[in-house]
N, C-alpha and C positions, 0 to 999 in steps of 0.2 A: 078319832080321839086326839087329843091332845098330852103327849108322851114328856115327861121329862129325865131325861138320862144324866145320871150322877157319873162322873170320871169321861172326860175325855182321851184317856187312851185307845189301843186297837180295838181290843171290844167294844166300846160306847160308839166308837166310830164306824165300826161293822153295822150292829146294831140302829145308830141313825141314818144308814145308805142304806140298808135293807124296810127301814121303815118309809124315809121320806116320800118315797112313790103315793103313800096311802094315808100316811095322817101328818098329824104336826108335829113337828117335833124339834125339841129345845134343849140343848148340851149344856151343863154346869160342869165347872174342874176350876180346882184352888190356885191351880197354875199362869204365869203369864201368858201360854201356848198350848195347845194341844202335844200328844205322843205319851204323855206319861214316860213310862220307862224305855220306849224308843225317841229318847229326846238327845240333841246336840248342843251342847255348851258352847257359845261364841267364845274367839280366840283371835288372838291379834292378826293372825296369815291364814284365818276359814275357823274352824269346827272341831272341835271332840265331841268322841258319842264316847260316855259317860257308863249309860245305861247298856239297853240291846248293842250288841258288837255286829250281831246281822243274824239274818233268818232263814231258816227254809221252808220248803214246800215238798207236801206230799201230798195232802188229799186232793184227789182233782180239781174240784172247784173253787180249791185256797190256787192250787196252781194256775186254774186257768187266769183267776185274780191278779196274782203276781205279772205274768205275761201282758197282761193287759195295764199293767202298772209300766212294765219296761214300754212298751209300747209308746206310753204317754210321756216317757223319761223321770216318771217318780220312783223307778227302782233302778239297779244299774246291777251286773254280777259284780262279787267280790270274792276273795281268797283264793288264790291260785297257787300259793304256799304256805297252807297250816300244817303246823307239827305240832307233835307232841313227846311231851318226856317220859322214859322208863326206865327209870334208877339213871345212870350214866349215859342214857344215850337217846338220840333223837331220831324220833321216823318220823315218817310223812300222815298227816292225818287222814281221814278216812277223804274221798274226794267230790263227795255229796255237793251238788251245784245250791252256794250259800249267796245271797243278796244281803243290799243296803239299799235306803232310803236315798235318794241323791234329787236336791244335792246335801240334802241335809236328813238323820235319819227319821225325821217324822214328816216327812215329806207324803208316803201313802198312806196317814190319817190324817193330813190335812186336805188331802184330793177327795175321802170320803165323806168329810167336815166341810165340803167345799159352798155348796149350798144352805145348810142347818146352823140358825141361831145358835153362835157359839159365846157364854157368858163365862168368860177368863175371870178370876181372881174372884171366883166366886164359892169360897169355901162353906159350903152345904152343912152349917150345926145342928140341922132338928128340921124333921118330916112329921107331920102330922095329918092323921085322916079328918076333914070335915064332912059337914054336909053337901059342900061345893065343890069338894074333890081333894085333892092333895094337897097342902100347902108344905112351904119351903122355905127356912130359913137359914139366912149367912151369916158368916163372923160379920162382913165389912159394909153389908148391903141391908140387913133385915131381911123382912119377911116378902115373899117375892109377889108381885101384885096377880100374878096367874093362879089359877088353881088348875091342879094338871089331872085329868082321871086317870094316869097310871104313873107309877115311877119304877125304872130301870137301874138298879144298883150294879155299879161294874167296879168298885170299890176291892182296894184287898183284901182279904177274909178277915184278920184281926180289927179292920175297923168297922167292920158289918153291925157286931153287935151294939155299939155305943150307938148307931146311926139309924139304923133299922130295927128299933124292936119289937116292931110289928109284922117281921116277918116269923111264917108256920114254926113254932116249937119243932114239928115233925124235919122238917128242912136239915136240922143243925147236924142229927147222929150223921147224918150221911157224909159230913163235912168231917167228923171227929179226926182221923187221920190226915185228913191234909193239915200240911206248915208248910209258911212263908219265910226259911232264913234270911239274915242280914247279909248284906255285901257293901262291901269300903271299897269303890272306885276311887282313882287317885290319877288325873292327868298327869301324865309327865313329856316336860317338852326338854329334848337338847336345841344346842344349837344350830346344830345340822342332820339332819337326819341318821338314827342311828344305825352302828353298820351290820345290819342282820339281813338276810336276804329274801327274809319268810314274811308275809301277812301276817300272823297271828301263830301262836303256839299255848298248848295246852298243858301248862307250866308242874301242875299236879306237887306241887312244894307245901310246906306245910304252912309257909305262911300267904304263897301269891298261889291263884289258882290260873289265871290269865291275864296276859302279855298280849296288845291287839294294834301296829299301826294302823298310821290313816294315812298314809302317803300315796296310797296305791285308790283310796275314797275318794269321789268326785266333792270336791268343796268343801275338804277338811283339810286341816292345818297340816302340813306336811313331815314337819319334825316332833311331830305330838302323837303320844303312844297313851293306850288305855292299861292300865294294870288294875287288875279284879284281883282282890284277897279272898282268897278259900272263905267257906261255910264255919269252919270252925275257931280260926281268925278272926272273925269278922263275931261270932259269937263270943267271943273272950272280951274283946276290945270294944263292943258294942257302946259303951258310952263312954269311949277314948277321945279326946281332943284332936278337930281334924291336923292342927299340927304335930301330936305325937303317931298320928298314922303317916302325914309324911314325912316324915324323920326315921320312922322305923322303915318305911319303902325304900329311904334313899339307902339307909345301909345292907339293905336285901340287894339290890342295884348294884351295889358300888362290890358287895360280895360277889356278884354275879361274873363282875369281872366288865362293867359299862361303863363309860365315861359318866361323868358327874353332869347330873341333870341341870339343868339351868330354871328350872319352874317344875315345884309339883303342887300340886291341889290337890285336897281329897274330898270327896263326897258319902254320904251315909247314905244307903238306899237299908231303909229299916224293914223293908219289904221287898225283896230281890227276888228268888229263885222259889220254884215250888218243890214241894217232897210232896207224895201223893198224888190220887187222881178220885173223882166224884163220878158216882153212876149216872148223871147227865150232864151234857154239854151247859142248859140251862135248866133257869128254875123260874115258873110261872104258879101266879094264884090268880085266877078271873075274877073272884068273890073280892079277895082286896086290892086288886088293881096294882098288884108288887112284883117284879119280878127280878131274877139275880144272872147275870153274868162275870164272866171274867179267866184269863188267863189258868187260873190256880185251878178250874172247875176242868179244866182239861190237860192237865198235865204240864203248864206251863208255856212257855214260846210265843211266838209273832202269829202265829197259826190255829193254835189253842187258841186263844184270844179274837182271832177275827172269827173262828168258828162257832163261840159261845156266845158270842154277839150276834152271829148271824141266828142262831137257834132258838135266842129270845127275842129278836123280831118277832120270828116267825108264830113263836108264841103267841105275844103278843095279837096278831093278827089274827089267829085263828083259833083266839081264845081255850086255849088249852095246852097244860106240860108239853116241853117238846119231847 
């Protein structure tokens, strides 16, 4: 078959290394680069990651994955001191072995994108079934000259339906409780490194949720910190101007009791964090040639995502739900 995969993030990129073995298969994503939300923002002295801050591993065979990532030097360990806050005071985070991408963090979906037709800046507006198989349209490209017999959606859940709506009626109840809140990422660089002595801290404030350097990151910017605004932050301000989100970070900052930032940015992730979890990892129909992955379908993370990827391969191939 000849397979085309919407989103190149972890999932799409699970999904097209477990498929390549056995058919064709071809990557779409609106982006200049693969990672989606494990992506790294250029920066004048390396990198900020924006997005994913880092990931773990539990099920064996995400683990044995990762290991074989470090292996090859596209994973590296990170956080050897995360905290977190409770009311007044700071303990030590839980001490679960967390990784990054290195040197950049979409580093292990670009090793599994390493091989497969990847078509950057190709934002996907309209799928339609033919007689010839799938056809594909983009904002910037038209209509794609392939016709594909199946398409893999790895897409966020809120934009499933404008995109696919030819996927099962039956599909959706099982979705009804999962949400995708919003997160305001917001680069902040000093100019010198700032003086905390921890990785990352899980700040639980009502307006930041996390605080992440990258100093201690292989080929990120050294005096450049990540700050994540809370869920419900991030839902009040939702269509806040990224300068009034950093103007309000700097005085959160500057309340914190931290030298006055020298550069901040913010970024909108309208689709961040998942609430929820769906009775399968994926979702296959063999009759329409459609099938669904993604992060949100398992509970979120770097993990969920190469998981739900790998389970609509597998679909895919052997023609049947996984």
């Amino acid at each position: 078959m000849h397979i085309a995969i919407i989103g190149a993030g972890m999932a799409g990129a699970s999904a097209a290394a477990h498929l390549r073995p056995h058919h064709q298969v071809s990557v779409f994503d609106k982006a200049r680069g693969p990672g989606g939300r494990m992506t790294t923002r250029r920066s004048g002295d390396g990198g900020i990651d924006l997005g994913a801050q880092y990931f773990t591993a539990h099920d064996p065979d995400f683990t044995a994955q990762v290991h074989e990532w470090q292996r090859q030097g596209h994973v590296s360990s990170w956080g050897q001191a995360i905290v977190a806050r409770e009311g007044d005071r700071w303990r030590t985070s839980s001490n679960q072995p967390r990784f990054v991408g290195s040197p950049r963090m979409h580093a292990p979906v670009r090793a599994l994108l390493a091989d497969t037709p990847l078509l950057n800046g190709h934002r996907i507006t309209q799928t339609a079934r033919e007689a010839g198989g799938w056809r594909l349209e983009s904002e910037a490209h038209g209509s794609h000259p392939q016709a594909f017999d199946a398409v893999l959606f790895t897409l966020p859940l809120p934009q499933l339906r404008e995109l696919a709506p030819a996927l099962p009626e039956s599909w959706w109840p099982a979705w009804s409780s999962i949400d995708m809140p919003p997160c305001w990422a917001v680069h902040v660089q000093w100019a010198e490194v700032a003086p905390e002595a921890w990785d990352g801290a899980f700040v639980n404030d009502p307006l930041v949720a996390w605080i992440g350097a990258h100093a201690n990151k292989t080929g990120r910017s050294a005096a450049s910190w990540a700050l994540h605004w809370s869920e419900a932050a991030s839902r009040e301000h939702l269509e806040a101007t990224p300068a009034d989100i950093t103007e309000r970070s700097r005085a959160w900052l500057l309340a914190q009791g931290w030298p006055q930032p020298q550069l901040l940015q913010a970024h909108r992730w309208r689709y961040a964090r998942v609430a929820g979890t769906a009775p399968q990892l994926a979702y296959h129909d063999r009759a329409l040639g459609l099938a669904v992955a993604g992060d949100w379908l398992a509970g979120g993370r770097v993990e969920g995502a190469w998981l739900s990827g790998r389970a609509a391969a597998l679909a895919l191939m052997n023609g049947n739900s996984p």
